[in-house]
PyMOL Python script that loads the backbone (N, CA, C, O; Angstrom):
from pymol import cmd

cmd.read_pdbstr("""\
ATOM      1  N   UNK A   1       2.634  -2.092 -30.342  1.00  0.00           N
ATOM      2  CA  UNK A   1       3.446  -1.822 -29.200  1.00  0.00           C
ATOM      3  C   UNK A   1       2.606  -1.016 -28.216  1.00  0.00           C
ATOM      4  O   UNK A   1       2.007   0.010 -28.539  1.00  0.00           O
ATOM      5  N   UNK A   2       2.601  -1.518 -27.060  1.00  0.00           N
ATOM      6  CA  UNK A   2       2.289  -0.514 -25.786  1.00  0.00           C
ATOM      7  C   UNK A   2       3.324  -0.135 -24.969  1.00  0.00           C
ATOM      8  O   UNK A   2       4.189  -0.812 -24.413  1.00  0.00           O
ATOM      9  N   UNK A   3       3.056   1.352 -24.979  1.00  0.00           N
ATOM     10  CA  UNK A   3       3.560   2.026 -24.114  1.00  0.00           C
ATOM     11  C   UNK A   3       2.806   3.090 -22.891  1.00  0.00           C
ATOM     12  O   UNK A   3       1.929   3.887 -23.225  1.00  0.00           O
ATOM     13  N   UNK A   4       3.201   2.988 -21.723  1.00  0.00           N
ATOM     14  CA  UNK A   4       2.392   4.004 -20.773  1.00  0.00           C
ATOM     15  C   UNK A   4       3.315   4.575 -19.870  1.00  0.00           C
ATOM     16  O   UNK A   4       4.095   4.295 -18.960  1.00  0.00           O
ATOM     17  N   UNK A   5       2.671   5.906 -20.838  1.00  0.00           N
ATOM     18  CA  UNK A   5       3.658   6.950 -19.484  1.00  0.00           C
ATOM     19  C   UNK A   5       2.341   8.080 -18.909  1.00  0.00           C
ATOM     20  O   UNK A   5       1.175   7.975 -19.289  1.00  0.00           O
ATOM     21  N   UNK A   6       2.702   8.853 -18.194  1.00  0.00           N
ATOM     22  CA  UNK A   6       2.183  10.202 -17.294  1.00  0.00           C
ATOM     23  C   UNK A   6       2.621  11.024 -18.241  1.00  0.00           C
ATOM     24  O   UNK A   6       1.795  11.934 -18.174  1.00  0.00           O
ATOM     25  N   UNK A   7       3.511  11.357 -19.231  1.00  0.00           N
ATOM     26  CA  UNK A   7       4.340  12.330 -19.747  1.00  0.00           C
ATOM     27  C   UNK A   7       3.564  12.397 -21.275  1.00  0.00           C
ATOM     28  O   UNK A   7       3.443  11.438 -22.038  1.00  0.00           O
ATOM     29  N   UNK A   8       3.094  13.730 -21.502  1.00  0.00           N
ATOM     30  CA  UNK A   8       2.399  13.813 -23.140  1.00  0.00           C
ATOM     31  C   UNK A   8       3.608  13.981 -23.785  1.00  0.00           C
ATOM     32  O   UNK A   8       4.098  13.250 -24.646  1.00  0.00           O
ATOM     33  N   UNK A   9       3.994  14.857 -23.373  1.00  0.00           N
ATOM     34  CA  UNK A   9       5.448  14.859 -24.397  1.00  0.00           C
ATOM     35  C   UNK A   9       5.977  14.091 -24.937  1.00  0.00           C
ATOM     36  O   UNK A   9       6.373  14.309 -26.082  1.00  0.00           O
ATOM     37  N   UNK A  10       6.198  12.814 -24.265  1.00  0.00           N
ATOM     38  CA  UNK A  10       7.039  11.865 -24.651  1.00  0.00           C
ATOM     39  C   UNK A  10       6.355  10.885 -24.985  1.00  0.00           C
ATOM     40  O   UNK A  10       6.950   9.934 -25.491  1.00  0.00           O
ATOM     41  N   UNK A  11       4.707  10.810 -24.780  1.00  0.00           N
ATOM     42  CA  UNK A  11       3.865  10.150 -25.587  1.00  0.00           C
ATOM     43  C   UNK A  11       3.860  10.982 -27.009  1.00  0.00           C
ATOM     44  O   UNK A  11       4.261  10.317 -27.965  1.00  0.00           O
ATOM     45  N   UNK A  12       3.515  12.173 -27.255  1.00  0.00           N
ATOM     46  CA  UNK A  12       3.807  12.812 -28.462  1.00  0.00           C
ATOM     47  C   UNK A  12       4.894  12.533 -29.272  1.00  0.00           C
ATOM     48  O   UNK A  12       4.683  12.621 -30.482  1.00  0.00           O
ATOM     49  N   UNK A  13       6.741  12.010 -28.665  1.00  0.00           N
ATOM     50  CA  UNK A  13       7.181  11.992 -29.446  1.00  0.00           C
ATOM     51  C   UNK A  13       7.379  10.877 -29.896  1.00  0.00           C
ATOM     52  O   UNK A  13       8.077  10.781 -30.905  1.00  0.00           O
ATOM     53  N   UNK A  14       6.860   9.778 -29.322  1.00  0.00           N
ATOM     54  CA  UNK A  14       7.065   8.348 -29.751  1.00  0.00           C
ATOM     55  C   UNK A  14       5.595   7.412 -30.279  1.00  0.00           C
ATOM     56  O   UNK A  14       5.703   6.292 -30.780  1.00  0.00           O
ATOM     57  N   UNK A  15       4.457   8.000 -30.091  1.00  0.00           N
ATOM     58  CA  UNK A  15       3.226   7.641 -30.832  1.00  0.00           C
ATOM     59  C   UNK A  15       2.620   8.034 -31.832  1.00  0.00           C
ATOM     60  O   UNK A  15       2.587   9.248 -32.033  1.00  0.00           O
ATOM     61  N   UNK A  16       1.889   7.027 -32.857  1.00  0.00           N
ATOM     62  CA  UNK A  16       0.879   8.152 -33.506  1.00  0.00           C
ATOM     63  C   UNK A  16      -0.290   8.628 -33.358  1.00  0.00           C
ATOM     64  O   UNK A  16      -0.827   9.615 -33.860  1.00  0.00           O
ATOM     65  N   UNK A  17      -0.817   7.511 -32.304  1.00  0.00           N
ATOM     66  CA  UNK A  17      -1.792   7.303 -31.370  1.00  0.00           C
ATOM     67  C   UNK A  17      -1.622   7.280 -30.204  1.00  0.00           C
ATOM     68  O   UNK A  17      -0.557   6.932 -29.694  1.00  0.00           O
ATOM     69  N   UNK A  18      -2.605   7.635 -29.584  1.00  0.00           N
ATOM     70  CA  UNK A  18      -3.292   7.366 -28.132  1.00  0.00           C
ATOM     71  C   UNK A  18      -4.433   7.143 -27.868  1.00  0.00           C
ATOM     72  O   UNK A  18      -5.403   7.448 -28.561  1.00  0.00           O
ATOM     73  N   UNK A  19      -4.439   6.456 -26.592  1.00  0.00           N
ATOM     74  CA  UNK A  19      -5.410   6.126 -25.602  1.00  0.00           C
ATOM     75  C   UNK A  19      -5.108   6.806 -24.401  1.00  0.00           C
ATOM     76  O   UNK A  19      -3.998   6.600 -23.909  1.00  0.00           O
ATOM     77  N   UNK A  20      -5.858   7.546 -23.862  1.00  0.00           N
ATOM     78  CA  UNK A  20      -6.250   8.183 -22.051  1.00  0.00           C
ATOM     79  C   UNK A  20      -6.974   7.089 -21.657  1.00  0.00           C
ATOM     80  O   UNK A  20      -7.966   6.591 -22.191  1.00  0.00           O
ATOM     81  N   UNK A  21      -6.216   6.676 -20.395  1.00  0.00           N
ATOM     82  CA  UNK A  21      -7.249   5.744 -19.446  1.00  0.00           C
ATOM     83  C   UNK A  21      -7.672   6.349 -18.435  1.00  0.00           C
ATOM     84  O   UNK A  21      -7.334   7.528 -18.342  1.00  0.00           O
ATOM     85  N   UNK A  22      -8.432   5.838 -17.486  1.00  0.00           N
ATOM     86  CA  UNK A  22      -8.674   6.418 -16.183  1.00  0.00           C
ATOM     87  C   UNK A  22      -9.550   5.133 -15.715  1.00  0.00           C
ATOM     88  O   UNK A  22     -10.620   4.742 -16.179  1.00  0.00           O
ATOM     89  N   UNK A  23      -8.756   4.583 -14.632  1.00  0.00           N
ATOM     90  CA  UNK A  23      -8.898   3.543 -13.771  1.00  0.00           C
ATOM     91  C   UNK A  23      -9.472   1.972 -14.997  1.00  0.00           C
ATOM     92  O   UNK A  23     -10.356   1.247 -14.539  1.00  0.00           O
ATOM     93  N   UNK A  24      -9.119   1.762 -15.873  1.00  0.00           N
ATOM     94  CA  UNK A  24      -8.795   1.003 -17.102  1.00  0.00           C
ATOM     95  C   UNK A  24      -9.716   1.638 -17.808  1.00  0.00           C
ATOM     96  O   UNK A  24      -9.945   1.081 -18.882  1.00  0.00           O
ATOM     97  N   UNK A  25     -10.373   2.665 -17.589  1.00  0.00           N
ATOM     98  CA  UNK A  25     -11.952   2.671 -19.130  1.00  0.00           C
ATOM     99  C   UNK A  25     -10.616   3.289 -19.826  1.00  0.00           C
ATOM    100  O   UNK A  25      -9.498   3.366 -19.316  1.00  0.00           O
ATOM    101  N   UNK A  26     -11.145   3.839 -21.516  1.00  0.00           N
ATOM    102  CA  UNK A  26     -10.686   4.507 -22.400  1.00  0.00           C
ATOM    103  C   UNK A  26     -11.459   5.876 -22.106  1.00  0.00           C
ATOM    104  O   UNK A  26     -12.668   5.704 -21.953  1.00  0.00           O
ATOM    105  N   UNK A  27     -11.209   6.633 -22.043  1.00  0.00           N
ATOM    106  CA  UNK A  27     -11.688   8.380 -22.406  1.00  0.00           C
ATOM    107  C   UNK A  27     -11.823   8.964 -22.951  1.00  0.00           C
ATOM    108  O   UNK A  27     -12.706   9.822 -22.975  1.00  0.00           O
ATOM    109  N   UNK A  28     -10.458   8.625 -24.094  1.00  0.00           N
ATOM    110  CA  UNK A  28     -10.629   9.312 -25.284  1.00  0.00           C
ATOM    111  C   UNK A  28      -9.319   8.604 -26.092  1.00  0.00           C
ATOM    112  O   UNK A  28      -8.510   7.868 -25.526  1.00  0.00           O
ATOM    113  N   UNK A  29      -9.277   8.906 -27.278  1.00  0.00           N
ATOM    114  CA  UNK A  29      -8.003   8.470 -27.465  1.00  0.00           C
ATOM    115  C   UNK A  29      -7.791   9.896 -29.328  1.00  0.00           C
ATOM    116  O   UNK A  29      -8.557  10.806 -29.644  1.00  0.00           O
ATOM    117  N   UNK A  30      -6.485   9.432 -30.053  1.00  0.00           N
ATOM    118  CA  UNK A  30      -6.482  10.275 -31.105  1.00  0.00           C
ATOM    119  C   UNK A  30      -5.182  10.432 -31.131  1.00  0.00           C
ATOM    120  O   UNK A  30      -4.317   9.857 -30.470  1.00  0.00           O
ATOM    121  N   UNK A  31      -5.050  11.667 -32.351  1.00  0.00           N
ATOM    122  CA  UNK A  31      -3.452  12.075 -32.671  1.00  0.00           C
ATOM    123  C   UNK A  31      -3.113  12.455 -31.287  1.00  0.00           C
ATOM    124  O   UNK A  31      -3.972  12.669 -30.432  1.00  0.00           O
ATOM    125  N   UNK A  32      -1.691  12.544 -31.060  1.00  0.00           N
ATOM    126  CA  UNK A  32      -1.085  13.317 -29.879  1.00  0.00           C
ATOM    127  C   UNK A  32      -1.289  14.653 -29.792  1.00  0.00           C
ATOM    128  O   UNK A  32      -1.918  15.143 -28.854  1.00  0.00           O
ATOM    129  N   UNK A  33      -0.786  15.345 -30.744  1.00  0.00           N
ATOM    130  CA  UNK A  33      -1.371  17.083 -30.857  1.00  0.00           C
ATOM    131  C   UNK A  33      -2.784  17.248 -30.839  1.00  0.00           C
ATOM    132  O   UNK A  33      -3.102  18.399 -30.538  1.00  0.00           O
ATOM    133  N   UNK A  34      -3.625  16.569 -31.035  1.00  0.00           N
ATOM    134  CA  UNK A  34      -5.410  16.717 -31.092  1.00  0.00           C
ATOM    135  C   UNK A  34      -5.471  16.366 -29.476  1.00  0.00           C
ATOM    136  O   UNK A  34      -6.095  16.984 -28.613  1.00  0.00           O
ATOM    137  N   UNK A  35      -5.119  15.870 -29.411  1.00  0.00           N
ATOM    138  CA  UNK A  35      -5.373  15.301 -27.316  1.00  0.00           C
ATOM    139  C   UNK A  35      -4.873  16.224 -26.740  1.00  0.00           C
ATOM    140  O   UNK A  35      -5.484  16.682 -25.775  1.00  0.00           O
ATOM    141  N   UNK A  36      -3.473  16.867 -27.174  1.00  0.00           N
ATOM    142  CA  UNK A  36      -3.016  17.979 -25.806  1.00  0.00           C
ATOM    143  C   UNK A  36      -3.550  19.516 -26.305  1.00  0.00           C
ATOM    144  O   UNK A  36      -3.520  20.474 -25.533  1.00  0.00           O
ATOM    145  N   UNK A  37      -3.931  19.593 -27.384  1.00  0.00           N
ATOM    146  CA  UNK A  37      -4.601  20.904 -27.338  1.00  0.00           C
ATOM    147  C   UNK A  37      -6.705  20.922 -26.820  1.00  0.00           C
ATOM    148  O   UNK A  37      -7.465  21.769 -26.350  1.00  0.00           O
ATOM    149  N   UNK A  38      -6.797  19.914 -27.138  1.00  0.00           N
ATOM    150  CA  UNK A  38      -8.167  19.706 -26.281  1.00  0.00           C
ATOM    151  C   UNK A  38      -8.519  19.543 -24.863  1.00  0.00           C
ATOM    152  O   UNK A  38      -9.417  20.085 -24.218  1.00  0.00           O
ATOM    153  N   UNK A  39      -7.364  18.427 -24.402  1.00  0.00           N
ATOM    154  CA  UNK A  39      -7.206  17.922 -22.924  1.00  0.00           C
ATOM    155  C   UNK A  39      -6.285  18.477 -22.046  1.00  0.00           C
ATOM    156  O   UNK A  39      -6.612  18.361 -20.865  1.00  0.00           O
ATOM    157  N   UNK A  40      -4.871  19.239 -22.333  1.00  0.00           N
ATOM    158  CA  UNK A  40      -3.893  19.846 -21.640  1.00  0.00           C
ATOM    159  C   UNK A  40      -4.014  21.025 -21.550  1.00  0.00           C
ATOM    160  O   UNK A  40      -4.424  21.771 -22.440  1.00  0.00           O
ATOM    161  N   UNK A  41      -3.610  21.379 -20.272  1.00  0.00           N
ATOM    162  CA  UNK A  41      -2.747  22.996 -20.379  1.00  0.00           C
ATOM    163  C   UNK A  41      -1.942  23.268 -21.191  1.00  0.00           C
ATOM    164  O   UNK A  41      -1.357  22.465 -21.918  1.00  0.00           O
ATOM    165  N   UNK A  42      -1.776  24.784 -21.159  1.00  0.00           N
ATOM    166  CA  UNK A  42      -0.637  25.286 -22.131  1.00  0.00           C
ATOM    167  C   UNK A  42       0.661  25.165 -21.584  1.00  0.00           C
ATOM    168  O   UNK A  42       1.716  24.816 -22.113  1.00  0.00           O
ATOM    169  N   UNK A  43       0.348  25.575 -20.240  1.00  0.00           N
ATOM    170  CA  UNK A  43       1.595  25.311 -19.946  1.00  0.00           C
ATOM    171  C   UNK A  43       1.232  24.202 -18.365  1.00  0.00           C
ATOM    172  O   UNK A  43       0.219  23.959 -17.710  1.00  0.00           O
ATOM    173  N   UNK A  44       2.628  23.800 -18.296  1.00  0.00           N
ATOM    174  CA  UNK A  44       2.724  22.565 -17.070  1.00  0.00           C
ATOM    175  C   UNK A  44       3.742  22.562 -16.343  1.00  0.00           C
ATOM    176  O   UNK A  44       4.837  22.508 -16.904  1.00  0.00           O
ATOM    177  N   UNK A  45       3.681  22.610 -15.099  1.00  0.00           N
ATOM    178  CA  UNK A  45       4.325  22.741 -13.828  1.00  0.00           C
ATOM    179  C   UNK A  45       4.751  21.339 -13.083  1.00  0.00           C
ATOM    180  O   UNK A  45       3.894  20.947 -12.291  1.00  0.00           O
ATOM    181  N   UNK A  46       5.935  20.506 -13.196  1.00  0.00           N
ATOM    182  CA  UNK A  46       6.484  19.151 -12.742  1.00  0.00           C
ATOM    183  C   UNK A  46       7.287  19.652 -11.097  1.00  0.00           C
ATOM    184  O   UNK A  46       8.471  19.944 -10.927  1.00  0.00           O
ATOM    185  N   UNK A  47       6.280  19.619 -10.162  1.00  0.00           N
ATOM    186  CA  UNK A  47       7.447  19.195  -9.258  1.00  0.00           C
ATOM    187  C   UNK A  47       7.681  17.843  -8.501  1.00  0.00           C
ATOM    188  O   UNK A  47       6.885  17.014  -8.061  1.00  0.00           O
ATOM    189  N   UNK A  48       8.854  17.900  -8.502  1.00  0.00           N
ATOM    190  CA  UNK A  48       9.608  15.773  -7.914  1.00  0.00           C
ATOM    191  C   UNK A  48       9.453  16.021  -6.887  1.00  0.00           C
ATOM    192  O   UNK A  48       8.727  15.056  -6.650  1.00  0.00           O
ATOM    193  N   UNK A  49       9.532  16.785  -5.494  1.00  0.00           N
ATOM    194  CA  UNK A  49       9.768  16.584  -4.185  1.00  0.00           C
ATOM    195  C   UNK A  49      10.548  17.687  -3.554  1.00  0.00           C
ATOM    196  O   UNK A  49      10.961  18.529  -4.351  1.00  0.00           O
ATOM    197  N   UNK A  50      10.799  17.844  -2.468  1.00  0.00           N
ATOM    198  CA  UNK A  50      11.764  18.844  -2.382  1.00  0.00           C
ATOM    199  C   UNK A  50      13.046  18.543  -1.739  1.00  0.00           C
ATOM    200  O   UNK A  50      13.363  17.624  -0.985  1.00  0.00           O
ATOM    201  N   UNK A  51      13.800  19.661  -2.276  1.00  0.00           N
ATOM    202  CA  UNK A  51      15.611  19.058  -2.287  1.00  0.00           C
ATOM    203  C   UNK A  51      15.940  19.387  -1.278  1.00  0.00           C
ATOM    204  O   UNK A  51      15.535  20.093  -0.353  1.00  0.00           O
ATOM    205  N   UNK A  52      17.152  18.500  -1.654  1.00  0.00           N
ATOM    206  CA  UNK A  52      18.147  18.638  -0.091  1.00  0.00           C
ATOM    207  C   UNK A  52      17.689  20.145   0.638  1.00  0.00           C
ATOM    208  O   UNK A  52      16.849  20.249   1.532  1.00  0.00           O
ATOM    209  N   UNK A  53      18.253  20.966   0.188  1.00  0.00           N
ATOM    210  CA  UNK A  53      18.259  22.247   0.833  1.00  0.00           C
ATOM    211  C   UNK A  53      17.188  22.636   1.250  1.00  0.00           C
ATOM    212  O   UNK A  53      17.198  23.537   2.088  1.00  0.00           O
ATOM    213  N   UNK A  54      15.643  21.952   0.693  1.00  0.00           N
ATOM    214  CA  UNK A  54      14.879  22.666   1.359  1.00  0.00           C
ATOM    215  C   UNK A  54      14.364  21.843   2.795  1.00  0.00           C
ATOM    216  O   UNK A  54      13.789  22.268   3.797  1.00  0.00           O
ATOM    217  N   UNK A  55      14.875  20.388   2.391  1.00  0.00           N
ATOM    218  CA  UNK A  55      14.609  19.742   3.627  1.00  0.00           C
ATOM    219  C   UNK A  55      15.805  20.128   4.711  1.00  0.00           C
ATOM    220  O   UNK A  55      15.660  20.035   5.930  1.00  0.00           O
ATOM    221  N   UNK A  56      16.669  20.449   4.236  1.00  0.00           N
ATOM    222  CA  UNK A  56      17.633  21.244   5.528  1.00  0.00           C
ATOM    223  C   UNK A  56      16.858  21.815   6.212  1.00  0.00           C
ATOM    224  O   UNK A  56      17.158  21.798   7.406  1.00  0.00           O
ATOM    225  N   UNK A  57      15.529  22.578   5.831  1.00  0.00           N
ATOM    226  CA  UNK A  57      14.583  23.838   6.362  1.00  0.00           C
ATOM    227  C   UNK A  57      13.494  23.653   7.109  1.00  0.00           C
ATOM    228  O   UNK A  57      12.958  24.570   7.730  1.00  0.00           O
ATOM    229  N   UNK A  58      13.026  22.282   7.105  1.00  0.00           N
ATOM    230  CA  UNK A  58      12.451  21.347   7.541  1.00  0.00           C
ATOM    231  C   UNK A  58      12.940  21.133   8.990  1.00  0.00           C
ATOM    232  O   UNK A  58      14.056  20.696   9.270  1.00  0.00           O
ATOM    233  N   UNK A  59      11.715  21.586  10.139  1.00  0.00           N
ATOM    234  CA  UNK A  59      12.138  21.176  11.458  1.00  0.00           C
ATOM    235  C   UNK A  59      11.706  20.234  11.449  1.00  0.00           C
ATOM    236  O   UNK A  59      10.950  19.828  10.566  1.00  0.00           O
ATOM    237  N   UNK A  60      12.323  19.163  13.149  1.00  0.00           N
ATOM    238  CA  UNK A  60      12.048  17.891  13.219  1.00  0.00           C
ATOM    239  C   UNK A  60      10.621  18.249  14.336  1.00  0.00           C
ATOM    240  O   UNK A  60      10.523  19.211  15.097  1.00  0.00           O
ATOM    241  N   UNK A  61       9.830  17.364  14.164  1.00  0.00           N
ATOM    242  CA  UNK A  61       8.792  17.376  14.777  1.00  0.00           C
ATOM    243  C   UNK A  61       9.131  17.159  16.524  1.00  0.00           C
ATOM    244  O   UNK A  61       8.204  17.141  17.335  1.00  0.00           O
TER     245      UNK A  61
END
""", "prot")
cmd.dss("prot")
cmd.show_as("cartoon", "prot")
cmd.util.cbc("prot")
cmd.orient("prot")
């Protein structure tokens, strides 16, 4: 089965393996916990965009 996400987490909880690509090569691949303690931060910061309210704040050009 292949699966590809952006998200380790949720590669962690549904693989036993991986592959890292970058622009199709392989990089590296391995257990999930061996990849995010070698290759990740400890911690990780997701932001989507900004919300309503802050585009309320947002002048019009």
């Amino acid at each position: 089965m292949l699966l590809t996400t952006r998200y380790m987490s949720e590669a962690e909880s549904l693989c036993d393996r991986l592959l890292i690509m970058d622009h199709g090569d392989i990089v590296t691949g391995g257990r999930p916990r061996r990849l995010i303690t070698e290759h990740a931060a400890e911690s990780v910061i997701e932001i989507e965009g900004p919300s309503e309210e802050l585009r309320g704040n947002i002048l019009p050009e």
